[in-house]
C-alpha positions in Angstrom: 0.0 0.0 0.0 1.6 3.1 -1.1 1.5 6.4 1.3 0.3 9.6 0.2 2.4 12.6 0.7 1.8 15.1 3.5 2.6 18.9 3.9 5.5 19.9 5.7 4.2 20.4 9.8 4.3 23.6 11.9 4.9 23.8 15.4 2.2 22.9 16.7 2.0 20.1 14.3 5.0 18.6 15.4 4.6 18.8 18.7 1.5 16.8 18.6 3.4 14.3 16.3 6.0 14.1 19.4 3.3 14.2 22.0 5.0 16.6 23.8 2.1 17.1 26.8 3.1 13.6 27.8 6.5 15.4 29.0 4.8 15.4 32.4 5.5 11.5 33.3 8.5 11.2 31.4 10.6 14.4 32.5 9.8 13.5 36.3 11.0 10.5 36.8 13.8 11.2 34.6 14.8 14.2 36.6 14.6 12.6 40.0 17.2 9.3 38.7 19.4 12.4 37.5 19.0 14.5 40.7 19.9 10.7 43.1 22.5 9.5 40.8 24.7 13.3 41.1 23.4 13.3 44.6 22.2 16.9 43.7 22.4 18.9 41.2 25.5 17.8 38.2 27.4 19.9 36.3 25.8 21.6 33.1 27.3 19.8 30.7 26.7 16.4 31.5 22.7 17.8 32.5 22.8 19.0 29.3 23.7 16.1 26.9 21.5 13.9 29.3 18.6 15.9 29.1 19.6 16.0 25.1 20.1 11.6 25.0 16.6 11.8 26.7 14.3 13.5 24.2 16.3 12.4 21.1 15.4 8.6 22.7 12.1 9.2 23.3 11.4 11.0 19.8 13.1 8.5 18.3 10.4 5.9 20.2 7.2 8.0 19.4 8.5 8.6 15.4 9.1 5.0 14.8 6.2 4.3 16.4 4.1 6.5 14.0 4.9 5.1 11.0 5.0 1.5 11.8 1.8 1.7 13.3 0.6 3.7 10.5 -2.1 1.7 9.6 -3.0 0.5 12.6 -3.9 3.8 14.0 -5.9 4.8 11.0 -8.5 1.7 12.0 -8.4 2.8 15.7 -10.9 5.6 17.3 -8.1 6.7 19.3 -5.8 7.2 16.9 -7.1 7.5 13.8 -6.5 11.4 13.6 -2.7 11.0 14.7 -0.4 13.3 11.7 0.6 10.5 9.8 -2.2 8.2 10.1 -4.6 10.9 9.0 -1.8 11.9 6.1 -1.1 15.2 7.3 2.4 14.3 7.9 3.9 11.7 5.4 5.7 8.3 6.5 8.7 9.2 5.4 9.1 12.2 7.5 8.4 10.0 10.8 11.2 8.2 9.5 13.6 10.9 9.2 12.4 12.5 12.3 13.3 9.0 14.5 16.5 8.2 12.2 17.9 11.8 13.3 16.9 11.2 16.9 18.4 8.0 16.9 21.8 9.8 16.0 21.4 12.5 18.2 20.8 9.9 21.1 24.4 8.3 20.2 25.9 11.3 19.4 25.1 12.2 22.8 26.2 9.0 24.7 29.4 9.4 22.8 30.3 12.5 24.6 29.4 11.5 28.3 31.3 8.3 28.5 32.6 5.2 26.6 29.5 3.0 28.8 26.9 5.1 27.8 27.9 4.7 24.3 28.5 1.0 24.3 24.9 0.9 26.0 23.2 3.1 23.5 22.7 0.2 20.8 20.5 -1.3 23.6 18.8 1.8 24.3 17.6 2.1 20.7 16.9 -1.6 20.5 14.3 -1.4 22.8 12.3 2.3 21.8 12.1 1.3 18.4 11.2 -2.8 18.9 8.7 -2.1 21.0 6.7 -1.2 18.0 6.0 -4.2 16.7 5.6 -6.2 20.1 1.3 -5.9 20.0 1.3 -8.0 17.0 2.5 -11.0 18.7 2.9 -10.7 22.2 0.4 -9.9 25.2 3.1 -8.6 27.0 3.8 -5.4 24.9 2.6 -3.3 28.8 5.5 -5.3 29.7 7.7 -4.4 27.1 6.4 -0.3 27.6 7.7 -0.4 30.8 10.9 -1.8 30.3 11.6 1.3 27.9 10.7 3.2 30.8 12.5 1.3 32.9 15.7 2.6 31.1 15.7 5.7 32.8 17.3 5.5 36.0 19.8 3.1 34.4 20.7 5.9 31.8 21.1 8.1 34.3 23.4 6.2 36.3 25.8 5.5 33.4 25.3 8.5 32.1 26.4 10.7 35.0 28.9 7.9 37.6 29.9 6.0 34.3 28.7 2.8 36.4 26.1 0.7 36.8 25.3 -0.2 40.4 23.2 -2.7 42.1 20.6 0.6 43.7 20.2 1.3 39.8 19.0 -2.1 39.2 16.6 -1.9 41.9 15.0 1.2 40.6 15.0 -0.3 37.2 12.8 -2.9 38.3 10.7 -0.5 40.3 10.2 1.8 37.1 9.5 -1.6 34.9 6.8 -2.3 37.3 5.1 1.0 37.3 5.4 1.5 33.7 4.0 -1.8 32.8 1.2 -0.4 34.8 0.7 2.7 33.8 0.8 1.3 30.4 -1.9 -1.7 30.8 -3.8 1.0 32.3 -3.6 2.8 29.1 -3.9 0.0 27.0 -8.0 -0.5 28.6 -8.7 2.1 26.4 -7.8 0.3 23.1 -9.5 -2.9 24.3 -12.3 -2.7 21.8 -10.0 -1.8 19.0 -7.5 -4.4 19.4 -9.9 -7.2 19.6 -11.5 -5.8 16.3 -7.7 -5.5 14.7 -6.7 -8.8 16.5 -3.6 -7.0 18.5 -2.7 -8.4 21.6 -2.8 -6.9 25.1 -2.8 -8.1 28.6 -6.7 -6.9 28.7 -7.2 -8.5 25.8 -5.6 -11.6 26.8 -6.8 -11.5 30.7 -10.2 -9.4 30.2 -10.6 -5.9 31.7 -11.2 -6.9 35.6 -8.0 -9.3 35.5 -6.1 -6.5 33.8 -7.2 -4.2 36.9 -5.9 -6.5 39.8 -2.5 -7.6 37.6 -1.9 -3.2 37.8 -2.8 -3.1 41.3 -0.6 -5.9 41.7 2.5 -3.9 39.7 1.8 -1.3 41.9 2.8 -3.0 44.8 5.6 -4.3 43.5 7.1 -1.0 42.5 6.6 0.4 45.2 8.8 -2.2 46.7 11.2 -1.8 44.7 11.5 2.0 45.2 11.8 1.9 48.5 14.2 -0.8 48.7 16.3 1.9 46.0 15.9 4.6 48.8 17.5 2.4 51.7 20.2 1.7 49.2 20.8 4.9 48.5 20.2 6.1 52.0 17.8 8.7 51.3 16.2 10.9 54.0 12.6 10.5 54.7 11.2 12.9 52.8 11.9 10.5 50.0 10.0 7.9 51.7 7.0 10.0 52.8 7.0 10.5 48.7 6.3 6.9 48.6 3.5 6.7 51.2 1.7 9.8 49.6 2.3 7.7 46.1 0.8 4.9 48.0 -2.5 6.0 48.7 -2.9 7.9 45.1 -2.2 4.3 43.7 -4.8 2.9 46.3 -7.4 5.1 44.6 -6.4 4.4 41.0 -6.9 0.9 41.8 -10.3 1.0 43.5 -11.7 3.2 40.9 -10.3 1.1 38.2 -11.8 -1.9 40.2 -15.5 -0.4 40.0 -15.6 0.4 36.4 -12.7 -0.8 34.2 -14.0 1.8 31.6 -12.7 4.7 34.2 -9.2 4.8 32.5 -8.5 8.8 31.0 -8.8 10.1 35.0 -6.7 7.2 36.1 -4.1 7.7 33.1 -3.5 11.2 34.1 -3.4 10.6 37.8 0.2 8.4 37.1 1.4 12.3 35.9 0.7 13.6 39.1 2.3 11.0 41.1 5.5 11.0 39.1 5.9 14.6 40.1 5.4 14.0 43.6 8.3 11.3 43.4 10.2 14.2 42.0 9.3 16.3 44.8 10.3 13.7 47.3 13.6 13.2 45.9 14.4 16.6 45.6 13.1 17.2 49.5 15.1 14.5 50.6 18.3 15.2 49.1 18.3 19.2 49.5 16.2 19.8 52.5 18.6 20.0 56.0 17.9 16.7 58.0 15.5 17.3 60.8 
């Protein structure tokens, strides 16, 4: 099937392409991984080519995504009116936009250390796969979250050069919440999977299995969070972060519980409690013990 062309995009335009508004989970999390791993605030430059590695990853992800999903998205309610779906942008400019990404991203690793380089294949392995993972895989939540997952690890090896064990905790604790924030976001393509016959885990399990398997995630990041705060011997404002993140979870779940269907309010509530993990790790590391 041959792709129409598409006008060149504006601003605004692009930003949707890049879904830019979805900044607010991403940047959070990102910053608080960046703030632990420099204990404080790092240097510019090094700040600078993360923050740079960061977006150039993550519009890599989104423009790859576009254009292999494509046609996909055109037979989906949700995303039917996405740039290049709906042909206002052309399939060959997602391309360009996630094969200059990708360089940047490298580009970028290259100049903060020899690990983050050699670790930057990886990186790009995983934002880009993850595209093709609903056509034959229920676990494509899963998947989600282990591109989310790369965060605090890139931060790590970005800024100490190393990889240590508190990283891997908190990668497990981001893969967690990520694979539930993304099942919870996958609810509300049930329909239009089962009508394209993609996989899901709500597909696969049915909506109220779904629920309790992201309740369940929950949990287990949190677990793992907190067991990355003792390892890092945070203070406890890092720690009341966690309870407070613990009762917003509570009330995603029991809403979720009651009506499956409930899934834009609980979707955006994940924004807010990724910047109050950011708070909590800023409090702890910058405000004088008690």
């Amino acid at each position: 099937m041959s792709d129409p062309p598409a006008p060149r995009p504006g601003a605004r335009e692009l930003g949707r392409f890049l879904e830019i508004q979805n900044l607010g989970l991403n940047v959070p999390l990102a910053l608080a991984f960046v703030l632990v791993a420099s204990r404080g605030v790092p240097r510019w430059e090094p700040l600078l080519l993360v923050v740079v590695a960061f977006v150039a990853a993550r519009n890599a992800g989104h423009a790859f995504n576009r254009w292999a999903d494509r046609h996909l998205d055109a037979n989906n309610p949700r995303t039917r009116d996405r740039a290049v779906a709906a042909g206002r942008l052309s399939p060959a400019f997602a391309l360009a936009v996630a094969g200059i990404s990708a360089a940047v991203l490298v580009g970028a690793a290259a100049l903060l250390n020899p690990l983050a380089l050699a670790l930057s294949p990886v990186a790009l392995a995983l934002v880009l796969g993850y595209s093709y993972t609903k056509r034959f895989t229920a676990l494509t939540t899963v998947f989600l979250g282990l591109v989310e997952a790369i965060t605090p690890a890139a931060a790590f090896v970005a800024l100490t050069g190393t990889l240590p064990l508190a990283a891997f905790l908190a990668v497990a604790g981001v893969l967690a919440w990520g694979t539930a924030f993304e099942t919870v976001h996958s609810l509300g393509d049930l329909e239009s999977d089962r009508r394209l016959g993609l996989r899901s885990l709500p597909v696969r399990l049915g909506p109220r299995r779904a629920v309790r398997w992201v309740a369940a995630l929950h949990a287990l990041a949190l677990g793992f969070l907190a067991a990355f705060g003792a390892a890092e011997q945070l203070a406890w404002p890092y720690f009341g972060a966690l309870v407070a993140i613990a009762i917003g979870v509570a009330a995603i779940d029991h809403r979720l519980a009651r009506d499956p269907s409930e899934v834009r309010v609980a979707f955006r509530q994940h924004f807010v409690l990724a910047a109050v993990f950011l708070l909590g790790v800023a409090a702890a590391l910058f405000l004088p013990p008690l």
